[in-house]
mmCIF file of the protein (N, C-alpha, C, O) and its ligand, coordinates in Angstrom:
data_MODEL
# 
_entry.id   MODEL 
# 
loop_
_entity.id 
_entity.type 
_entity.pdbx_number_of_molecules 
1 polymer     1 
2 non-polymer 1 
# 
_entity_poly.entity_id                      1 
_entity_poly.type                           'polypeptide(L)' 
_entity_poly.nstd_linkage                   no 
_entity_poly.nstd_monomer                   no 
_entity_poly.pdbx_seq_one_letter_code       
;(UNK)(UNK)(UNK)(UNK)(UNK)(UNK)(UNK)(UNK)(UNK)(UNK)(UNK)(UNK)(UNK)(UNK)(UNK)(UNK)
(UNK)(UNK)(UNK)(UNK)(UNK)(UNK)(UNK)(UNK)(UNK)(UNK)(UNK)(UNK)(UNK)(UNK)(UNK)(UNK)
(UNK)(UNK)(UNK)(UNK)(UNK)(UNK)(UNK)(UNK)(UNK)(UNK)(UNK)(UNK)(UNK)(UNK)(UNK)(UNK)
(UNK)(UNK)(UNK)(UNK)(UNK)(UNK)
;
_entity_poly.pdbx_seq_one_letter_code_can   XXXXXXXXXXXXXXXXXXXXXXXXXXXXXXXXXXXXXXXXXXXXXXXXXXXXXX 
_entity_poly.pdbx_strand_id                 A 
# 
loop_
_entity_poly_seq.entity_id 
_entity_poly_seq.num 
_entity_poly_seq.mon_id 
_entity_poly_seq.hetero 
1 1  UNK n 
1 2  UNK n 
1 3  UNK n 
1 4  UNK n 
1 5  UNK n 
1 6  UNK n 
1 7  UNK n 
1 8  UNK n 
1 9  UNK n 
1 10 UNK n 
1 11 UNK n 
1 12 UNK n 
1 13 UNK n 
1 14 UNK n 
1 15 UNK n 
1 16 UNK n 
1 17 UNK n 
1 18 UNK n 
1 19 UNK n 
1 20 UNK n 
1 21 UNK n 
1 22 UNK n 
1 23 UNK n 
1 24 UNK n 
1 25 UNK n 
1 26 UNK n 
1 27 UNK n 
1 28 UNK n 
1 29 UNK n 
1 30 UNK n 
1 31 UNK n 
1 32 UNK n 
1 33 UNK n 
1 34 UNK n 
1 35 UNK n 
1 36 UNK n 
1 37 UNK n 
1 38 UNK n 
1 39 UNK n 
1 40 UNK n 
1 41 UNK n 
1 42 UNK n 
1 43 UNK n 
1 44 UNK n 
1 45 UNK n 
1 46 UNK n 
1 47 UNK n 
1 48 UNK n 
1 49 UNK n 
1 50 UNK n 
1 51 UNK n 
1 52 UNK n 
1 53 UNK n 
1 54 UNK n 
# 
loop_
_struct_asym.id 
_struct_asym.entity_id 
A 1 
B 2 
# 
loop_
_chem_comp.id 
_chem_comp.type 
_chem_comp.mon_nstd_flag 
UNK 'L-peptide linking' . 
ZN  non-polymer         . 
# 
_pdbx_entity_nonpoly.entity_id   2 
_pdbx_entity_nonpoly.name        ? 
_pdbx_entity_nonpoly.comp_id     ZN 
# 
_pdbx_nonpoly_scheme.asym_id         B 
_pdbx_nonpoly_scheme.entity_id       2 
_pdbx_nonpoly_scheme.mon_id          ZN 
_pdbx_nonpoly_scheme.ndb_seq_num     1 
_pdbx_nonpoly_scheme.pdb_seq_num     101 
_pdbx_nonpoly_scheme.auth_seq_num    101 
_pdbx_nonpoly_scheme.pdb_mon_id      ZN 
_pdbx_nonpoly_scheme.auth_mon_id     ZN 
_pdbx_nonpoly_scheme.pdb_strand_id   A 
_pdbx_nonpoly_scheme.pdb_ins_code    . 
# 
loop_
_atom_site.group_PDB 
_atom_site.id 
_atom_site.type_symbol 
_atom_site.label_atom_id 
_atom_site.label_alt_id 
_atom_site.label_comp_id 
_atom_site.label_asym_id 
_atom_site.label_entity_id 
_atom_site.label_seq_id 
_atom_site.pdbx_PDB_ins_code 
_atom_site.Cartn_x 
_atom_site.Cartn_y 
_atom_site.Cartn_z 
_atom_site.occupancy 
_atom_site.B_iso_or_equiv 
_atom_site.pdbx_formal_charge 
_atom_site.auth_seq_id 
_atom_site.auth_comp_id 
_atom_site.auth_asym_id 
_atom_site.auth_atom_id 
_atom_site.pdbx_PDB_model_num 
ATOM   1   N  N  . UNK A 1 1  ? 22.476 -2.733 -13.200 1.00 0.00 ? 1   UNK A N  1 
ATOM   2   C  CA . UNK A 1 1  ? 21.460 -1.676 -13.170 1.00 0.00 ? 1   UNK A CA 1 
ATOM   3   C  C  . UNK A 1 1  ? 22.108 -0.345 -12.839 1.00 0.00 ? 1   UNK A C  1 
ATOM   4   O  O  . UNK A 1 1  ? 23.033 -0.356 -12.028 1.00 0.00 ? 1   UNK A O  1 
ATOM   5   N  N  . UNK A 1 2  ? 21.626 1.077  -13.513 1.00 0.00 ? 2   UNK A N  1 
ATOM   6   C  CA . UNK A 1 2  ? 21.802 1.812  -12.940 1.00 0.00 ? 2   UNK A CA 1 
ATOM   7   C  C  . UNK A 1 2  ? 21.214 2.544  -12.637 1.00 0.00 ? 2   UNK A C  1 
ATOM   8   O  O  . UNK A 1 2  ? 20.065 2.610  -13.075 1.00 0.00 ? 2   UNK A O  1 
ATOM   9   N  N  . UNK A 1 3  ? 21.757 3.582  -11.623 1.00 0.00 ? 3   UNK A N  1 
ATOM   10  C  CA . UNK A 1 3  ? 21.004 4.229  -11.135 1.00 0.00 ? 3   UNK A CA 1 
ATOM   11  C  C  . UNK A 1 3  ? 20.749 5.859  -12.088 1.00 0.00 ? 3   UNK A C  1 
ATOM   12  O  O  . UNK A 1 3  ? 21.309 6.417  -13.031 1.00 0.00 ? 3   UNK A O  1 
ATOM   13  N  N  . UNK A 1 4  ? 19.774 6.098  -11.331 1.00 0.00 ? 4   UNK A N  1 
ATOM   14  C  CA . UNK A 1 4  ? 19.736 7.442  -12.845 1.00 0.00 ? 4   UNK A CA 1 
ATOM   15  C  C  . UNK A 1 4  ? 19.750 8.777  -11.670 1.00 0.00 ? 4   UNK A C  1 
ATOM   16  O  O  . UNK A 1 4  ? 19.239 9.003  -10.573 1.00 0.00 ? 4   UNK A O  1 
ATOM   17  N  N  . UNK A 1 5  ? 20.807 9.590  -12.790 1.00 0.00 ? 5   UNK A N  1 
ATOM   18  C  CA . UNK A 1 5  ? 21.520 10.945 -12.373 1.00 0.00 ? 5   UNK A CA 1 
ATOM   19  C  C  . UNK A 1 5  ? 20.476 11.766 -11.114 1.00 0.00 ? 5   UNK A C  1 
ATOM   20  O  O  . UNK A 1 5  ? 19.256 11.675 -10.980 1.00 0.00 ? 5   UNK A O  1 
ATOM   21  N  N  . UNK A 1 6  ? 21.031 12.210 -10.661 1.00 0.00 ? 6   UNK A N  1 
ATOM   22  C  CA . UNK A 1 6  ? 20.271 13.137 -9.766  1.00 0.00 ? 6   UNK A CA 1 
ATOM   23  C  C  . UNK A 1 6  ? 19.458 14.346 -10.562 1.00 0.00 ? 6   UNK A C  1 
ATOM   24  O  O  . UNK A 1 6  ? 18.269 14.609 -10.383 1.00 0.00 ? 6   UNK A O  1 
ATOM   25  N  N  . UNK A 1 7  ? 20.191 14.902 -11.313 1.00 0.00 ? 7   UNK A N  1 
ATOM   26  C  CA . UNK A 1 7  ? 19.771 15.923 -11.891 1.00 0.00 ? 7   UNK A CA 1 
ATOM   27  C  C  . UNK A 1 7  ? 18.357 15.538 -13.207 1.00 0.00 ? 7   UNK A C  1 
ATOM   28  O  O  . UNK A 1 7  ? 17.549 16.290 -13.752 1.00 0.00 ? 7   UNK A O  1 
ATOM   29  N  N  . UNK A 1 8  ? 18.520 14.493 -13.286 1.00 0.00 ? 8   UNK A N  1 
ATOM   30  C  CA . UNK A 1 8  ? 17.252 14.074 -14.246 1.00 0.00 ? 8   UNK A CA 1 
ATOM   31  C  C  . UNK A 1 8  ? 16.423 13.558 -13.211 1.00 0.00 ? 8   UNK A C  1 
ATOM   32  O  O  . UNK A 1 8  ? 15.260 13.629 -13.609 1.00 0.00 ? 8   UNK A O  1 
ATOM   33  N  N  . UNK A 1 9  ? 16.473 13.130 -12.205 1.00 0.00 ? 9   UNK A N  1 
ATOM   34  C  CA . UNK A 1 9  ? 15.697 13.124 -11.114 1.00 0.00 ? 9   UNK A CA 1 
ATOM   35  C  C  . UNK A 1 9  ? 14.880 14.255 -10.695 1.00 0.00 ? 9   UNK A C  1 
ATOM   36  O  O  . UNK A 1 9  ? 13.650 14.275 -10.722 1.00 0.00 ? 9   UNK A O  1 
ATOM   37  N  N  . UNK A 1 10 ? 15.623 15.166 -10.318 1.00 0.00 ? 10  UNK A N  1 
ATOM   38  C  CA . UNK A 1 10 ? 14.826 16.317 -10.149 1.00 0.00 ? 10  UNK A CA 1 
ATOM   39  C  C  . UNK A 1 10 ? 14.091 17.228 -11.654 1.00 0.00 ? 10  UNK A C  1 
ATOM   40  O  O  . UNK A 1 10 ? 13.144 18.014 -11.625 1.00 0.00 ? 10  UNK A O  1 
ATOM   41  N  N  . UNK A 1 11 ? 14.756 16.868 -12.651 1.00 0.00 ? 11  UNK A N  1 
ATOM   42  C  CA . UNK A 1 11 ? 13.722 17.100 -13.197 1.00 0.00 ? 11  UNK A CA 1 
ATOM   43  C  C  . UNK A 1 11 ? 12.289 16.520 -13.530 1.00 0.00 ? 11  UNK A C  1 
ATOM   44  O  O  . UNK A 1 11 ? 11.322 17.103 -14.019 1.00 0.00 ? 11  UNK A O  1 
ATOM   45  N  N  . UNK A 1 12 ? 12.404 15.428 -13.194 1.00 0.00 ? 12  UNK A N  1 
ATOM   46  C  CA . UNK A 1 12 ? 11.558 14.544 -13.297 1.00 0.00 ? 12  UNK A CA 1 
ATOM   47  C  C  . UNK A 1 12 ? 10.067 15.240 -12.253 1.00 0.00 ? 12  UNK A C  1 
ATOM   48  O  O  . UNK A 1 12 ? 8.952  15.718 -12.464 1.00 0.00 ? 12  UNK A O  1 
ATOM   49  N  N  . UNK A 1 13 ? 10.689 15.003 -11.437 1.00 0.00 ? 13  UNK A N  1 
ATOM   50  C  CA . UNK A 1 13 ? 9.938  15.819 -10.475 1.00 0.00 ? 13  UNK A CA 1 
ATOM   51  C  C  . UNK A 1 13 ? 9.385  16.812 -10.437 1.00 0.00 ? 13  UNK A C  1 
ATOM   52  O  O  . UNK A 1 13 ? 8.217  16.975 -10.084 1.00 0.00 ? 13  UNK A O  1 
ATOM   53  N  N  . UNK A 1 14 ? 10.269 17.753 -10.854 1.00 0.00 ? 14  UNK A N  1 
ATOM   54  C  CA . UNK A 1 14 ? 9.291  19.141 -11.670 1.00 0.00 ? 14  UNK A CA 1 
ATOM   55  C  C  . UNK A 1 14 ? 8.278  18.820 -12.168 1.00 0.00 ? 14  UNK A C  1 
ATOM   56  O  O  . UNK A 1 14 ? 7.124  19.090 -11.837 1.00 0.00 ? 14  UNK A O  1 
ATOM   57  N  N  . UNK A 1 15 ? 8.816  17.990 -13.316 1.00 0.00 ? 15  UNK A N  1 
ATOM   58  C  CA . UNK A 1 15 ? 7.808  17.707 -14.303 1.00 0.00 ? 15  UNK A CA 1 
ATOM   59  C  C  . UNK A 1 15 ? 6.686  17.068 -13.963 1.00 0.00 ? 15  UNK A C  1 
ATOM   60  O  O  . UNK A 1 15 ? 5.808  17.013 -14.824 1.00 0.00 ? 15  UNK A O  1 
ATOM   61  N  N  . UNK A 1 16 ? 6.471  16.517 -12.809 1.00 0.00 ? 16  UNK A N  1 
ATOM   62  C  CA . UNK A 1 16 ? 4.953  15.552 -12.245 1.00 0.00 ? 16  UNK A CA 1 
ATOM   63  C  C  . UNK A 1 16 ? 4.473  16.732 -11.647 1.00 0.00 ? 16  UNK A C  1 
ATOM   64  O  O  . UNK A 1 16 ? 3.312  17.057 -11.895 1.00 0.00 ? 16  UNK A O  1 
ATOM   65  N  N  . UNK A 1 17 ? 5.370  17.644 -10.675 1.00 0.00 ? 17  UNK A N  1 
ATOM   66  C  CA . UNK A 1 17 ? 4.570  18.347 -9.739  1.00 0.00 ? 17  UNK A CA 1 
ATOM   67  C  C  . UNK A 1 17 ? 4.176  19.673 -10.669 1.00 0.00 ? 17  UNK A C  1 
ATOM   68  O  O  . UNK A 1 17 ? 3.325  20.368 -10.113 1.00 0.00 ? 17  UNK A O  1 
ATOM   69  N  N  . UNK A 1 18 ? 4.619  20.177 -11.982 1.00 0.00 ? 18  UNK A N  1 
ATOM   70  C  CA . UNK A 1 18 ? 3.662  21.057 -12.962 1.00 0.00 ? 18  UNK A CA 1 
ATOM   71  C  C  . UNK A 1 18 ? 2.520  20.746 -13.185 1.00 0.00 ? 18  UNK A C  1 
ATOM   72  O  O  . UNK A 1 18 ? 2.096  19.622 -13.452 1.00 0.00 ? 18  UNK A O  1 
ATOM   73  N  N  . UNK A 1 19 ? 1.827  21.925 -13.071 1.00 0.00 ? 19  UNK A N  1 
ATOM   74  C  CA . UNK A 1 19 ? 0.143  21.985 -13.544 1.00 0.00 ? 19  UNK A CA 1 
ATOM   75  C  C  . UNK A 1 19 ? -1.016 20.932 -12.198 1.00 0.00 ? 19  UNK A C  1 
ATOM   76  O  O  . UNK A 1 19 ? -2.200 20.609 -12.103 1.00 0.00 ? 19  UNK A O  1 
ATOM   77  N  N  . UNK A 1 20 ? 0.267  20.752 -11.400 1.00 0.00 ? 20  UNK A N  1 
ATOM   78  C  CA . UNK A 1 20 ? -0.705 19.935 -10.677 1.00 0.00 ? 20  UNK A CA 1 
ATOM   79  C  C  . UNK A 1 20 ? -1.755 20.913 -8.965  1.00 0.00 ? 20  UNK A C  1 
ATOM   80  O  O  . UNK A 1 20 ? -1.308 21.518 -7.990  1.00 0.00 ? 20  UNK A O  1 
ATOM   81  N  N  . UNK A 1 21 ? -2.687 20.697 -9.253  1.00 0.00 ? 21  UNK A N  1 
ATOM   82  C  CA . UNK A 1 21 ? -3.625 21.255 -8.392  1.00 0.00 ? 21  UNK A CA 1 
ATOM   83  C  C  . UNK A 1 21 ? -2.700 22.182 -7.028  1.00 0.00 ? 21  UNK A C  1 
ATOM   84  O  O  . UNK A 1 21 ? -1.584 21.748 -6.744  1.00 0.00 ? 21  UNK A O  1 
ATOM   85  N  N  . UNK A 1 22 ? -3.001 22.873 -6.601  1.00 0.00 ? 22  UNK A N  1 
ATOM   86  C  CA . UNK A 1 22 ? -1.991 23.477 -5.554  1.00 0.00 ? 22  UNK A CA 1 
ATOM   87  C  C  . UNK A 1 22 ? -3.244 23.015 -4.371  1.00 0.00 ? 22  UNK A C  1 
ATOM   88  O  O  . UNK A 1 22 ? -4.463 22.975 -4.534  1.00 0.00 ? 22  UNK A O  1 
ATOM   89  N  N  . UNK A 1 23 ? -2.246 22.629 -2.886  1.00 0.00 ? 23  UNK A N  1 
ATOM   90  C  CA . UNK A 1 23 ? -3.069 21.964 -2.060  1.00 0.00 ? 23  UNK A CA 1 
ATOM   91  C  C  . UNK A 1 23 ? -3.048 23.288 -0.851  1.00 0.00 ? 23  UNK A C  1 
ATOM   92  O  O  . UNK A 1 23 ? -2.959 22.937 0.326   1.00 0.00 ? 23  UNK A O  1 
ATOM   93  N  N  . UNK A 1 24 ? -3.121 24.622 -1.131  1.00 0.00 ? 24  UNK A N  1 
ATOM   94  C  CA . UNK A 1 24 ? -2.835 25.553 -0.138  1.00 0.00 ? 24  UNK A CA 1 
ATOM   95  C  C  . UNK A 1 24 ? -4.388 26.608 -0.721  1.00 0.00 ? 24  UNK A C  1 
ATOM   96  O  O  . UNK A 1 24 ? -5.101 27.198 0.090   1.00 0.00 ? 24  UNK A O  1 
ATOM   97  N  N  . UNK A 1 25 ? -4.624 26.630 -2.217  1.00 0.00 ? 25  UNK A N  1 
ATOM   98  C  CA . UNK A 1 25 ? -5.573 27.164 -2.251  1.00 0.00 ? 25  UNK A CA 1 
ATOM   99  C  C  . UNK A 1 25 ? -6.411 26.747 -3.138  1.00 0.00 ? 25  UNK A C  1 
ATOM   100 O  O  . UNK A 1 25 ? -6.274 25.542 -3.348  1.00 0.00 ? 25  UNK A O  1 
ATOM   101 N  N  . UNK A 1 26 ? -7.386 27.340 -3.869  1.00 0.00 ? 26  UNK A N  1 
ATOM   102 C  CA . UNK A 1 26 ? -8.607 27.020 -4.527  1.00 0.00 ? 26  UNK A CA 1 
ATOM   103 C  C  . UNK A 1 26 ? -8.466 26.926 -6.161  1.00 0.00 ? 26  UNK A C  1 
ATOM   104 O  O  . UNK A 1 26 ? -8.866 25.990 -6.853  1.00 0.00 ? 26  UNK A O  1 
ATOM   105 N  N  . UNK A 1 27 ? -7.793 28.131 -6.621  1.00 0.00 ? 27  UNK A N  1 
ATOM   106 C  CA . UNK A 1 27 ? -7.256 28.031 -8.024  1.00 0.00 ? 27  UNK A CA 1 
ATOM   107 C  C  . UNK A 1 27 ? -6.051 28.597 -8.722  1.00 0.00 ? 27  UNK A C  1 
ATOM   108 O  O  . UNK A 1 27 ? -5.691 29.326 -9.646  1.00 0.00 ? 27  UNK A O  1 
ATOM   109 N  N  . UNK A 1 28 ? -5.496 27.566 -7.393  1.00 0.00 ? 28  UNK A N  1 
ATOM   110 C  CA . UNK A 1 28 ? -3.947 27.666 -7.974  1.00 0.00 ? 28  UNK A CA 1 
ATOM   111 C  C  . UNK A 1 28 ? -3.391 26.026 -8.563  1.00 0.00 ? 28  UNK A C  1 
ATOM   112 O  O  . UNK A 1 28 ? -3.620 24.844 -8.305  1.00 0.00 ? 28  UNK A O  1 
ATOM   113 N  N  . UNK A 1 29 ? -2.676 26.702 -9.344  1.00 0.00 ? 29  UNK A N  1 
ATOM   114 C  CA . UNK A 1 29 ? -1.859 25.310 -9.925  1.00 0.00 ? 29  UNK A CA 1 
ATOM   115 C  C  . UNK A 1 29 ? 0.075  25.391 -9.679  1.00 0.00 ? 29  UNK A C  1 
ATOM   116 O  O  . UNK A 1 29 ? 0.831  26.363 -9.662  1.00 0.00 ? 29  UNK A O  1 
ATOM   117 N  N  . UNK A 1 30 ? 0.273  24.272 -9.558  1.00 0.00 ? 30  UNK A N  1 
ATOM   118 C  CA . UNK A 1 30 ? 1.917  25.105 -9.803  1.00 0.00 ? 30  UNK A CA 1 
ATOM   119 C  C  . UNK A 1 30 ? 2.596  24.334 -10.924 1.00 0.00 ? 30  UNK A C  1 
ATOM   120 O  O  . UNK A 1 30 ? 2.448  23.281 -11.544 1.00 0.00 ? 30  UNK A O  1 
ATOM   121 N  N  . UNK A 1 31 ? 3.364  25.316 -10.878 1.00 0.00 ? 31  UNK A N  1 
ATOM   122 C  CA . UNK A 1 31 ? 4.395  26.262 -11.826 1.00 0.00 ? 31  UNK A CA 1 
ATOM   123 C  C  . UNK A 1 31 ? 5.865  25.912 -11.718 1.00 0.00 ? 31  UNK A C  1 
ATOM   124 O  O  . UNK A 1 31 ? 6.321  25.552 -10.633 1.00 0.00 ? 31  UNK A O  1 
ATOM   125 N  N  . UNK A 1 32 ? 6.654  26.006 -12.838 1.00 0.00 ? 32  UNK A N  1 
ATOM   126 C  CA . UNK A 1 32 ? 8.062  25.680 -12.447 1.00 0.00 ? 32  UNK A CA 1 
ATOM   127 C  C  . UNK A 1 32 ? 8.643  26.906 -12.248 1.00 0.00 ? 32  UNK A C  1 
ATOM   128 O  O  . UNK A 1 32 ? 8.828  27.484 -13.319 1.00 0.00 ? 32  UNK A O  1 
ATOM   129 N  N  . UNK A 1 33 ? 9.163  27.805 -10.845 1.00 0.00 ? 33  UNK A N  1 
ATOM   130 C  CA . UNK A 1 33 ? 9.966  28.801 -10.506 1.00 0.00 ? 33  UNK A CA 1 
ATOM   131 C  C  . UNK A 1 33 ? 11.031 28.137 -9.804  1.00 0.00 ? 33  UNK A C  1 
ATOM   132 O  O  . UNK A 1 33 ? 11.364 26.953 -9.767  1.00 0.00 ? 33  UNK A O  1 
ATOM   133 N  N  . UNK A 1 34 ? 11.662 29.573 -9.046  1.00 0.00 ? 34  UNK A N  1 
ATOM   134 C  CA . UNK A 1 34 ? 12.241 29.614 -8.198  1.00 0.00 ? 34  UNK A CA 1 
ATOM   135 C  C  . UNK A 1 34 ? 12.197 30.135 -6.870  1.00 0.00 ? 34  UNK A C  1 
ATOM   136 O  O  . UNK A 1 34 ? 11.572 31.188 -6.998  1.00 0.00 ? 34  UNK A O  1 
ATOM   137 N  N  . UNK A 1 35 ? 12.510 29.997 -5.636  1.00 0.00 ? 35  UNK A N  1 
ATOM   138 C  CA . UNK A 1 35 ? 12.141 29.926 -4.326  1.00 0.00 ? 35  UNK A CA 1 
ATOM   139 C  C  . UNK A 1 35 ? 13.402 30.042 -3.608  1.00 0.00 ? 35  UNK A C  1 
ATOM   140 O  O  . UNK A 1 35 ? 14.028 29.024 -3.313  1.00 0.00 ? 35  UNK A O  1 
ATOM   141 N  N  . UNK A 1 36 ? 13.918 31.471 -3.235  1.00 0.00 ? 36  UNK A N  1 
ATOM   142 C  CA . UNK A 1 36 ? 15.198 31.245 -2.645  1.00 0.00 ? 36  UNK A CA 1 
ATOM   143 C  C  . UNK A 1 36 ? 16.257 31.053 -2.762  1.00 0.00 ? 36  UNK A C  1 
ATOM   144 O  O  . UNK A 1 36 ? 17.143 30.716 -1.977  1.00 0.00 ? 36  UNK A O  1 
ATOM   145 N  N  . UNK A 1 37 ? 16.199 31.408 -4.496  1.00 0.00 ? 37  UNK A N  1 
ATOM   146 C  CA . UNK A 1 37 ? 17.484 30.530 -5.039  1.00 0.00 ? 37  UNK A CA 1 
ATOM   147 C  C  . UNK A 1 37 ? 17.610 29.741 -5.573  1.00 0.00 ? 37  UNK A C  1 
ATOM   148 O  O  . UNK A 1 37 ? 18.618 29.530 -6.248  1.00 0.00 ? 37  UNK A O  1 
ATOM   149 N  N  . UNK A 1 38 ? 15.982 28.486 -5.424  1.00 0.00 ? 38  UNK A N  1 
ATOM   150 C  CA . UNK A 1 38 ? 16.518 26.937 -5.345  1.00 0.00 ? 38  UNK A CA 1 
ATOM   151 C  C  . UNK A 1 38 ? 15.327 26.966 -6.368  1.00 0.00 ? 38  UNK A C  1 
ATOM   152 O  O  . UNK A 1 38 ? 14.357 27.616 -5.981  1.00 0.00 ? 38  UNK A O  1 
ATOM   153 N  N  . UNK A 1 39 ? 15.239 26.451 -7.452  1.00 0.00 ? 39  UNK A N  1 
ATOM   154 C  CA . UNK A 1 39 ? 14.557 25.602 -8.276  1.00 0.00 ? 39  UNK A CA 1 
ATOM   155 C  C  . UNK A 1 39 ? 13.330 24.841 -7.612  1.00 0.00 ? 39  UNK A C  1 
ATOM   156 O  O  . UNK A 1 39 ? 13.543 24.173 -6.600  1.00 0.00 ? 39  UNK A O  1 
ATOM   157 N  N  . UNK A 1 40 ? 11.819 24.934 -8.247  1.00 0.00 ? 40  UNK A N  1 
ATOM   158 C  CA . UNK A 1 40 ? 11.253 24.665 -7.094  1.00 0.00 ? 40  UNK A CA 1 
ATOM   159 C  C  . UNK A 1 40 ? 9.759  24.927 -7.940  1.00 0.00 ? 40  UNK A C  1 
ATOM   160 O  O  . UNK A 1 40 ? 9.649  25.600 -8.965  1.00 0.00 ? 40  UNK A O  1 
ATOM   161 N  N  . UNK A 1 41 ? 8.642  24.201 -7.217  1.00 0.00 ? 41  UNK A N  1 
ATOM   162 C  CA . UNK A 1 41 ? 7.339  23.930 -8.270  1.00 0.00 ? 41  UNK A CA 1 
ATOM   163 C  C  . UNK A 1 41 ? 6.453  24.976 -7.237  1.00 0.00 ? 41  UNK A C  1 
ATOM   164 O  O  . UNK A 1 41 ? 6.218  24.847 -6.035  1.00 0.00 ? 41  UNK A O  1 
ATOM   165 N  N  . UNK A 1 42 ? 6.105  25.933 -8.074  1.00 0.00 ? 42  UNK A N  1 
ATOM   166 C  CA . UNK A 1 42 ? 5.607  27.270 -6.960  1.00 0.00 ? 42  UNK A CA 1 
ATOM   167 C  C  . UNK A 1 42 ? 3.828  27.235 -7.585  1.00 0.00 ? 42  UNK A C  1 
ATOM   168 O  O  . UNK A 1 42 ? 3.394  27.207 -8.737  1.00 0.00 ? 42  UNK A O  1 
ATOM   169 N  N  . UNK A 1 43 ? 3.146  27.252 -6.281  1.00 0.00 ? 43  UNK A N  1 
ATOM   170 C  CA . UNK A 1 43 ? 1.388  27.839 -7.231  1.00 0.00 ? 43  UNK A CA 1 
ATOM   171 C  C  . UNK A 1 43 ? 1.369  29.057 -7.435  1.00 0.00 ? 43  UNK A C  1 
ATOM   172 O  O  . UNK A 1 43 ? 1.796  29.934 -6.682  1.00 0.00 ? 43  UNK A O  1 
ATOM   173 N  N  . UNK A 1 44 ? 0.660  29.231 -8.908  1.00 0.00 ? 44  UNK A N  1 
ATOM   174 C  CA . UNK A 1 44 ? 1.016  30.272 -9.410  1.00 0.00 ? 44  UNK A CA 1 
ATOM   175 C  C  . UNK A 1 44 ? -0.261 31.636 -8.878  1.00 0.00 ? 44  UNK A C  1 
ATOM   176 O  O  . UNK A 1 44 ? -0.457 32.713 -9.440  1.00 0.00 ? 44  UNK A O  1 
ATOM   177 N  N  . UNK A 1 45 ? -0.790 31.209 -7.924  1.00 0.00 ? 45  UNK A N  1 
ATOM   178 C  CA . UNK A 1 45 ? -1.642 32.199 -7.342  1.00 0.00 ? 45  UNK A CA 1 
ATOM   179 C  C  . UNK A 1 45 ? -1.522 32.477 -5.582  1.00 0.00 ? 45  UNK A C  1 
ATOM   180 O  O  . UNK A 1 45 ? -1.905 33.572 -5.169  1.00 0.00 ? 45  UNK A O  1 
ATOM   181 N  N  . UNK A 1 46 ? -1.091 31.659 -4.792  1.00 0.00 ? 46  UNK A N  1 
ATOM   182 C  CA . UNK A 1 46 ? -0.793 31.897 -3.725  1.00 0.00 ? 46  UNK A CA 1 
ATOM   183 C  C  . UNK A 1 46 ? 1.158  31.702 -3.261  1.00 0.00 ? 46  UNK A C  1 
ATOM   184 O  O  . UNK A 1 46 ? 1.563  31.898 -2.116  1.00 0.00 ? 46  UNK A O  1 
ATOM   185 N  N  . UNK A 1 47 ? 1.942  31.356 -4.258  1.00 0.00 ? 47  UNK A N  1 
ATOM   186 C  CA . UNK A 1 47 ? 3.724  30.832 -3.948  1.00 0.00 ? 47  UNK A CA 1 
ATOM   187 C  C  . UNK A 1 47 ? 3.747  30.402 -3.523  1.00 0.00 ? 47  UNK A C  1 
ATOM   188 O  O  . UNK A 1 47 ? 4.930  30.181 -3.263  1.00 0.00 ? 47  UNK A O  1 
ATOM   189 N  N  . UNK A 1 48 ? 2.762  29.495 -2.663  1.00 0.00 ? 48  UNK A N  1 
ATOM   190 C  CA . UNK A 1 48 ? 3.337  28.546 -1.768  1.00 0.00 ? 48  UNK A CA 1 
ATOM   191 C  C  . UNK A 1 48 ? 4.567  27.349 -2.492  1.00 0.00 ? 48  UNK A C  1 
ATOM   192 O  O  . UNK A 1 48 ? 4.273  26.872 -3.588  1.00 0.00 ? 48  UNK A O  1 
ATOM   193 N  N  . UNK A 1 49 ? 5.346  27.099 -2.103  1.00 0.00 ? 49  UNK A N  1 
ATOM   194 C  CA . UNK A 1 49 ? 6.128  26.112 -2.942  1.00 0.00 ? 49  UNK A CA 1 
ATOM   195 C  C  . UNK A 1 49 ? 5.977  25.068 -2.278  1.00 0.00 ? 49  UNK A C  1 
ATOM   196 O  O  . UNK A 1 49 ? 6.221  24.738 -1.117  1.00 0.00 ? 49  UNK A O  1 
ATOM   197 N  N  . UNK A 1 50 ? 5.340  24.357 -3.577  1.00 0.00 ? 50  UNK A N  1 
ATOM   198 C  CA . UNK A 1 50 ? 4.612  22.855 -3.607  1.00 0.00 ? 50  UNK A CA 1 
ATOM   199 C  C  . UNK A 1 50 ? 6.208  21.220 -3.609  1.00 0.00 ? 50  UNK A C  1 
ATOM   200 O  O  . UNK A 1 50 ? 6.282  19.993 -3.555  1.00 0.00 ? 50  UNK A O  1 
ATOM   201 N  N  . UNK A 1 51 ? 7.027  22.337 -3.702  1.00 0.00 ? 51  UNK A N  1 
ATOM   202 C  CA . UNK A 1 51 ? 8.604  21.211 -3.792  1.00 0.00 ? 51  UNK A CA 1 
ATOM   203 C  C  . UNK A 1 51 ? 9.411  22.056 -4.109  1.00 0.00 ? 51  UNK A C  1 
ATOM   204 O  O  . UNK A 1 51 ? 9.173  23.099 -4.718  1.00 0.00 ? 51  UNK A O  1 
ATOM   205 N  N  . UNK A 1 52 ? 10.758 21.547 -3.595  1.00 0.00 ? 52  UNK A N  1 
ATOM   206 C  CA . UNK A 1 52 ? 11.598 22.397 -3.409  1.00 0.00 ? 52  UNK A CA 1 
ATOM   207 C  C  . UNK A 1 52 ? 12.741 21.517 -3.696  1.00 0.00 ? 52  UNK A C  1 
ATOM   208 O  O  . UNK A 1 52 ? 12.721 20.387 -3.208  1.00 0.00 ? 52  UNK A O  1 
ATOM   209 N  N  . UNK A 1 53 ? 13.987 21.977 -4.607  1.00 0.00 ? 53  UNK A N  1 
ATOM   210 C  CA . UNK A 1 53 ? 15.069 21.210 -4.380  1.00 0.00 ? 53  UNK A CA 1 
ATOM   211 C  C  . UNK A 1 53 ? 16.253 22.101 -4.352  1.00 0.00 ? 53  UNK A C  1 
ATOM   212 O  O  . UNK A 1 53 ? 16.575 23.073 -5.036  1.00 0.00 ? 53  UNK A O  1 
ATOM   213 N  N  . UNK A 1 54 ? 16.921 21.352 -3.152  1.00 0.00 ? 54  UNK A N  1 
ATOM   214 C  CA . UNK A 1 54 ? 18.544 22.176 -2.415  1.00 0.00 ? 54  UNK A CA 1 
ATOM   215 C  C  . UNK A 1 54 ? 19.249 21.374 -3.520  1.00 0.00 ? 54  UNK A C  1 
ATOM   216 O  O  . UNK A 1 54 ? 20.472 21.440 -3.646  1.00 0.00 ? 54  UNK A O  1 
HETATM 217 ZN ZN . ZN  B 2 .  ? -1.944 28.166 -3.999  1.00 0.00 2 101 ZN  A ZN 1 
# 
């Protein structure tokens, strides 16, 4: 078995946490940005960043 790459991992992740409901406000969704530098699923009405990867 193997294990699968890190980097398709985190995309993976992006990809679930896009478009998904933002849990900080009312009608936000998030978004694939960036946060610091770091690649990262941001709502696109308040930034809170919904995930973050170092
Ligand atoms: Zn929000």
């Amino acid at each position: 078995m193997q294990l699968p790459d890190q980097a398709t991992g985190e995309q993976h992740l992006l990809e679930n946490l896009e478009g998904q409901a933002c849990a900080f406000c009312e009608e936000g969704q998030l978004v694939r940005g960036s946060y610091k530098g770091n690649t990262a699923a941001l709502c696109d009405e308040c930034g809170t960043p919904g995930a973050q990867l170092w």
